[in-house]
Backbone as CSV, one residue per row, in Angstrom:
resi,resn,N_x,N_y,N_z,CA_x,CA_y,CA_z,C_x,C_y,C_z
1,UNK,0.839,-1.169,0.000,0.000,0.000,0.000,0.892,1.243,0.000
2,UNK,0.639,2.198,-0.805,1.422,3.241,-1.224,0.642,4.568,-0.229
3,UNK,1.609,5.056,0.957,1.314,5.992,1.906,1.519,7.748,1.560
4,UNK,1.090,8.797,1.150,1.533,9.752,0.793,1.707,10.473,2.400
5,UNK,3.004,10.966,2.369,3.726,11.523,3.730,3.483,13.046,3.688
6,UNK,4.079,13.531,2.223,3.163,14.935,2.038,3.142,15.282,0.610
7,UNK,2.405,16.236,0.876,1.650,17.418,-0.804,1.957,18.659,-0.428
8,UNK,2.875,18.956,-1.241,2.787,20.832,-1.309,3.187,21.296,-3.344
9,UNK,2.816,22.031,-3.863,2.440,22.859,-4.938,4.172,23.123,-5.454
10,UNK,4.323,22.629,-6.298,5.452,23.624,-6.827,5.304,23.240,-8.420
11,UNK,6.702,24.516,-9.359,6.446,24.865,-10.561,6.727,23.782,-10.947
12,UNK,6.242,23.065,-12.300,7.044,21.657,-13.293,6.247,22.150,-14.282
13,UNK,7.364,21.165,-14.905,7.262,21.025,-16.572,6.320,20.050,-16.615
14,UNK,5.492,20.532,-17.744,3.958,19.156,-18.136,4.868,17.937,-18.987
15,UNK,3.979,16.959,-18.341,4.448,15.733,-18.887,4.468,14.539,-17.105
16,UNK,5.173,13.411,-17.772,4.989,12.705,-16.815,5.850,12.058,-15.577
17,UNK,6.163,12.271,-14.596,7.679,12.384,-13.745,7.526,10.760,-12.904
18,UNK,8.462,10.385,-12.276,8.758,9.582,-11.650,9.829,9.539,-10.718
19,UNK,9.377,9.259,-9.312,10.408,9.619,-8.330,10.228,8.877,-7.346
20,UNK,11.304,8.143,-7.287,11.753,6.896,-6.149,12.325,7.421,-4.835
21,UNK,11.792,7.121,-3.807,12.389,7.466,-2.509,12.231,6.260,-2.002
22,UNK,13.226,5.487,-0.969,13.172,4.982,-0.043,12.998,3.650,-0.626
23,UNK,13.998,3.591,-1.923,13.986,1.954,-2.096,14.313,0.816,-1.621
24,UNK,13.617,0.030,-1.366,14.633,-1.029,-0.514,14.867,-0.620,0.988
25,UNK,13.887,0.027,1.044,14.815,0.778,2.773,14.141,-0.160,3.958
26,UNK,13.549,-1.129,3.604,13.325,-1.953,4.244,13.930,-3.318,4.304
27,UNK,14.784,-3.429,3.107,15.211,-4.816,2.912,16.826,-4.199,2.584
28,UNK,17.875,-4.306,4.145,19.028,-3.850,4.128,19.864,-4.618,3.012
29,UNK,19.777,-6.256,3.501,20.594,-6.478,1.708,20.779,-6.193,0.450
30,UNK,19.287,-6.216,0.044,18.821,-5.568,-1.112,19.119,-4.432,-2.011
31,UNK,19.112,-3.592,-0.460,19.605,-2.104,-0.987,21.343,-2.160,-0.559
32,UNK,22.016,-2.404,-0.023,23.584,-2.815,-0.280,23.524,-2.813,-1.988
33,UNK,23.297,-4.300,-1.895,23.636,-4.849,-3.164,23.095,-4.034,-4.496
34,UNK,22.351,-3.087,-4.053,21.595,-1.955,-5.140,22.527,-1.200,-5.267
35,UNK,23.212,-0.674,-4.284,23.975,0.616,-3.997,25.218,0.265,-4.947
36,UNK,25.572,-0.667,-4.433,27.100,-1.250,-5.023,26.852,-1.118,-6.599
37,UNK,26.015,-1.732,-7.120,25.496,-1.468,-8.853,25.008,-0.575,-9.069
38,UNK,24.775,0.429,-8.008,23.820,1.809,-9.004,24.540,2.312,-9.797
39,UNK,25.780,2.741,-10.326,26.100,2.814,-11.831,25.930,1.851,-12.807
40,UNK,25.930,1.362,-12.786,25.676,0.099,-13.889,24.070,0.303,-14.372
41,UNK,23.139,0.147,-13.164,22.002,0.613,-13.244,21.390,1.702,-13.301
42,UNK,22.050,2.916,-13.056,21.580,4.083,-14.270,22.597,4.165,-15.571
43,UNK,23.027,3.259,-15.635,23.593,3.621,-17.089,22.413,2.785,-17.761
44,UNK,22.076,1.890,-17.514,21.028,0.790,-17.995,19.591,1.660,-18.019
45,UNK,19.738,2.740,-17.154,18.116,3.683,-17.333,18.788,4.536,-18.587
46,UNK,19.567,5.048,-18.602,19.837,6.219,-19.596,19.822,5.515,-21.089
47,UNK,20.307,3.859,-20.675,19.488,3.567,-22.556,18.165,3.215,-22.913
48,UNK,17.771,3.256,-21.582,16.286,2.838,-21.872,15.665,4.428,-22.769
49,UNK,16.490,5.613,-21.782,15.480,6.549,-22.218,15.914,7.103,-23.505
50,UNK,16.932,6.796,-23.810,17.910,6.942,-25.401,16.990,6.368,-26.189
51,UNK,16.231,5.358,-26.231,15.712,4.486,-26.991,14.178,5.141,-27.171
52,UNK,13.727,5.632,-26.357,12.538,6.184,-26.086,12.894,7.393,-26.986
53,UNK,13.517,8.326,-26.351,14.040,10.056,-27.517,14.324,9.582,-29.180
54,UNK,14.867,8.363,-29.155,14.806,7.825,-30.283,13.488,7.507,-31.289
55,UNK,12.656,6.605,-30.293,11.327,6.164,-30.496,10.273,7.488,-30.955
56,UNK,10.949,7.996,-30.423,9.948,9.308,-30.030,10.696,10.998,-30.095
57,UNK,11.087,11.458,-31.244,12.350,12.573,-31.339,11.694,13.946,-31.138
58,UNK,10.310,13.962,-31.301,9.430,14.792,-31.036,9.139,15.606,-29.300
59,UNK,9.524,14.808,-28.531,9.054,14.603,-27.233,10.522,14.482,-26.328
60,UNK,10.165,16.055,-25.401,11.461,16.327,-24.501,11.270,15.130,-23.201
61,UNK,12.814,14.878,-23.268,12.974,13.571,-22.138,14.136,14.140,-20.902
62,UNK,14.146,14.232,-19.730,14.884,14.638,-18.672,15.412,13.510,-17.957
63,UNK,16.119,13.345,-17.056,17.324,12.451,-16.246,17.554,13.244,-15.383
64,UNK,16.685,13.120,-14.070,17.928,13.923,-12.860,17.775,12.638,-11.419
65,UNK,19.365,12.723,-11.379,19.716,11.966,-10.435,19.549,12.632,-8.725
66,UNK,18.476,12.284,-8.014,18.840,13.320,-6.828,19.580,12.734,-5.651
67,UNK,19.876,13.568,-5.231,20.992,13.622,-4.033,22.576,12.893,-4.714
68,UNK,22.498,13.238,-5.895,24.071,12.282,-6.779,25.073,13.531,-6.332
69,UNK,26.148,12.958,-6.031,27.512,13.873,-5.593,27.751,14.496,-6.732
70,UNK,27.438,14.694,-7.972,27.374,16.048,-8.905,26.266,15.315,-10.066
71,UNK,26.276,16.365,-11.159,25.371,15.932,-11.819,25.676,15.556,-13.180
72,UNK,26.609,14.714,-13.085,26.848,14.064,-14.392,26.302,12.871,-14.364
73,UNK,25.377,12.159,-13.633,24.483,11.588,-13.837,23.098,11.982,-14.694
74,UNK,23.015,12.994,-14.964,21.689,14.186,-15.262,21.940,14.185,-17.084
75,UNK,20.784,13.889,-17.568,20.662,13.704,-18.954,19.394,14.660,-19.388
76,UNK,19.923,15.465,-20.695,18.507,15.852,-21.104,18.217,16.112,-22.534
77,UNK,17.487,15.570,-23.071,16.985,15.638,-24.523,15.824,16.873,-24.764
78,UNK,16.269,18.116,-25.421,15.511,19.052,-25.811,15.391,19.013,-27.186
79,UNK,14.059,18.237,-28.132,14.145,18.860,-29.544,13.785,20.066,-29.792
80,UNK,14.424,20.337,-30.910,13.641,21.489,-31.757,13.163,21.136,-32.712
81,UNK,12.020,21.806,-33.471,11.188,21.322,-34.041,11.274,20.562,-35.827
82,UNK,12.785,21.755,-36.320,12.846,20.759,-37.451,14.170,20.195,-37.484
83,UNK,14.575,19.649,-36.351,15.577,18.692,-35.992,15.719,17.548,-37.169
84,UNK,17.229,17.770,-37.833,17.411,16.547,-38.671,17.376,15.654,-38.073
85,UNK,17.623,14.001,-38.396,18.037,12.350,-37.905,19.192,12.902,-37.232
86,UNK,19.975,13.609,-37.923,21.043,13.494,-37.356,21.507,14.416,-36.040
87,UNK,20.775,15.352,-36.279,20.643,16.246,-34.903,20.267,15.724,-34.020
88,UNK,19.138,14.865,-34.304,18.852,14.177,-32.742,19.413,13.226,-32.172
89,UNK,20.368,12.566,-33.106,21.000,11.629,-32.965,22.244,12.422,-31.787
90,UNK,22.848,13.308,-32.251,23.838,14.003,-31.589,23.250,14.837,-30.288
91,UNK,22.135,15.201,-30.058,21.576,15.166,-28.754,21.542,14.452,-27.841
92,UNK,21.355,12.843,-28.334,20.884,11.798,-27.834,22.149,11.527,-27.092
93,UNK,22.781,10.882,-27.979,23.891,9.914,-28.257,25.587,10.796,-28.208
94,UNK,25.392,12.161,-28.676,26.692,13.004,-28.405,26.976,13.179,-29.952
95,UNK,28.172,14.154,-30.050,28.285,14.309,-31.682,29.370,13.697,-31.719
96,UNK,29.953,13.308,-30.732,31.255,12.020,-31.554,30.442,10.730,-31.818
97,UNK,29.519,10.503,-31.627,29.164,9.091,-31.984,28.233,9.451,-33.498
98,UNK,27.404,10.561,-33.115,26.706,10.594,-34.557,27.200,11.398,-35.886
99,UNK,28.380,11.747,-35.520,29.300,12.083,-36.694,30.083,10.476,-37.073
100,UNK,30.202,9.571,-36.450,30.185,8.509,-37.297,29.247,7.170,-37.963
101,UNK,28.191,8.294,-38.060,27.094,7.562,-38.560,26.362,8.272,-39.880
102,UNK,25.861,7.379,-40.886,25.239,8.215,-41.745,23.993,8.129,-41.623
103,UNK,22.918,9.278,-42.700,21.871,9.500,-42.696,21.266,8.782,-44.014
104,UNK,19.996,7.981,-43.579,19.906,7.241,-45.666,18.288,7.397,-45.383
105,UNK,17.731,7.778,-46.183,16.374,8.097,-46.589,15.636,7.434,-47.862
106,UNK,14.604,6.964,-47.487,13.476,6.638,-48.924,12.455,6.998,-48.939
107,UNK,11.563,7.570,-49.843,10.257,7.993,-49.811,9.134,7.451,-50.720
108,UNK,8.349,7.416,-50.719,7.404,7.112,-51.636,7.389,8.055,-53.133
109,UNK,7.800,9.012,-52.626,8.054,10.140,-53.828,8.199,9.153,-54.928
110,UNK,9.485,8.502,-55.027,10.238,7.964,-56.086,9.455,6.137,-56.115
111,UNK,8.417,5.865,-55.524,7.579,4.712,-55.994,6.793,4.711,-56.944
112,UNK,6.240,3.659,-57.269,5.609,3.663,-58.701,3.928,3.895,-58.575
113,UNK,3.602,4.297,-57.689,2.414,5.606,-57.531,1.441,4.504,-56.915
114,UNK,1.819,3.023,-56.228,0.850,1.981,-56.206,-0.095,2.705,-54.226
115,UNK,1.174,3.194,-53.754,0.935,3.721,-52.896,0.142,5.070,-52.400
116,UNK,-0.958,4.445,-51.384,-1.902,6.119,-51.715,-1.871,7.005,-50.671
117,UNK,-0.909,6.084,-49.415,0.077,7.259,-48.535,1.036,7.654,-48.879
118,UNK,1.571,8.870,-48.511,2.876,8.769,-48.710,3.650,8.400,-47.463
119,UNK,4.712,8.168,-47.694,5.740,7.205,-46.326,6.891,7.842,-46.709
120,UNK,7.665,7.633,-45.731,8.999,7.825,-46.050,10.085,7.194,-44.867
121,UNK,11.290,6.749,-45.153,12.037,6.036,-44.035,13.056,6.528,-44.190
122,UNK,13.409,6.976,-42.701,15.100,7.604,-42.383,15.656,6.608,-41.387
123,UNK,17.012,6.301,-41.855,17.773,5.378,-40.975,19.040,5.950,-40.880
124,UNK,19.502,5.740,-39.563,21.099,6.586,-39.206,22.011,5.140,-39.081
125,UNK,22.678,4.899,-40.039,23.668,3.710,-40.272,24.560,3.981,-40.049
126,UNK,25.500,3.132,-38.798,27.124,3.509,-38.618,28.123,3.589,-40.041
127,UNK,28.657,4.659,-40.112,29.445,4.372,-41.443,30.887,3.493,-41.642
128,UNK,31.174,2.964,-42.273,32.507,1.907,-42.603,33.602,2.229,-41.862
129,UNK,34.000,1.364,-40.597,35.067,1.704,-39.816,34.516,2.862,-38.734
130,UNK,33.531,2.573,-38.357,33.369,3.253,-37.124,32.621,2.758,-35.675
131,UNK,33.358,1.572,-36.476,32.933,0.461,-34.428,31.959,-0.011,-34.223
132,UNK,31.765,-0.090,-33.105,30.242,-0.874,-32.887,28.972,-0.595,-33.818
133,UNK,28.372,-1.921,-34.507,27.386,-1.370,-35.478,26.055,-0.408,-34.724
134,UNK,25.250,0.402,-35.554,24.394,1.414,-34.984,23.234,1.587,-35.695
135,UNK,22.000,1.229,-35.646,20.837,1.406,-36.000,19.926,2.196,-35.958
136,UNK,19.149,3.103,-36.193,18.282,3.822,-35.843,17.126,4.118,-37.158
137,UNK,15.669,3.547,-36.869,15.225,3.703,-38.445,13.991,4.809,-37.818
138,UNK,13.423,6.212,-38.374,12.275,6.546,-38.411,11.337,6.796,-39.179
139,UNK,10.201,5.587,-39.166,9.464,5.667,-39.925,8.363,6.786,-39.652
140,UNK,7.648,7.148,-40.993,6.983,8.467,-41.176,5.730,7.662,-42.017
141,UNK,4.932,7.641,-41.743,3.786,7.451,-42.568,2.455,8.730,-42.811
């Protein structure tokens, strides 16, 4: 059963927040063994939400770590509105990683008219010799 301790009013940004207090604070092992991996395990949140800004390039995504001994734990995805693939990619992900990736596009434009939407697909492909392979496709219908 989920107890609310208190309510008081302050300014936020619209949209939808989530905030953990007092995990595990009942089960001392638990939270040890949490503590010891909590890097590992917000690095494991920050791709979840990479994947999401990805999913979704339209839609601002935030990361704040509280009470973290500084804030380089703290992530934040701001689009603008006519953000290339590749801009958001370098928001996301940083511009050393999406400067080694390319941008490849197809549209219906150039189909043989069977189609009575138009569509179009952008994919950010790691380019030749630049490490770990990298995917990213957004479809547009």
């Amino acid at each position: 059963m989920t107890q609310s301790i208190s309510s008081s009013s302050a300014s936020h940004p619209v949209g939808t927040t989530f905030r953990v207090q007092n995990f595990l604070h009942n089960i001392p092992v638990r939270k040890q063994t949490a503590l010891k991996s909590s890097a590992k395990t917000l690095q494991s949140i920050k791709a979840l939400i990479f994947s999401f800004a990805f999913a979704r390039p339209k839609v601002r995504f935030s990361l704040k770590v509280l009470k973290a001994r500084s804030e380089k734990g703290n992530w934040t995805y701001a689009p603008s509105p006519k953000d290339a693939l590749t801009e958001v990619a370098s928001k996301i992900v940083g511009q050393d990683i999406s400067l080694q990736c390319a941008c490849h596009s197809v549209s219906s434009d150039g189909a043989d008219g069977t189609v009575r939407k138009g569509w179009a697909v952008e994919a950010l492909l790691a380019s030749a010799g630049a490490g770990e392979p990298a995917l990213y496709v957004h479809l547009v219908c």
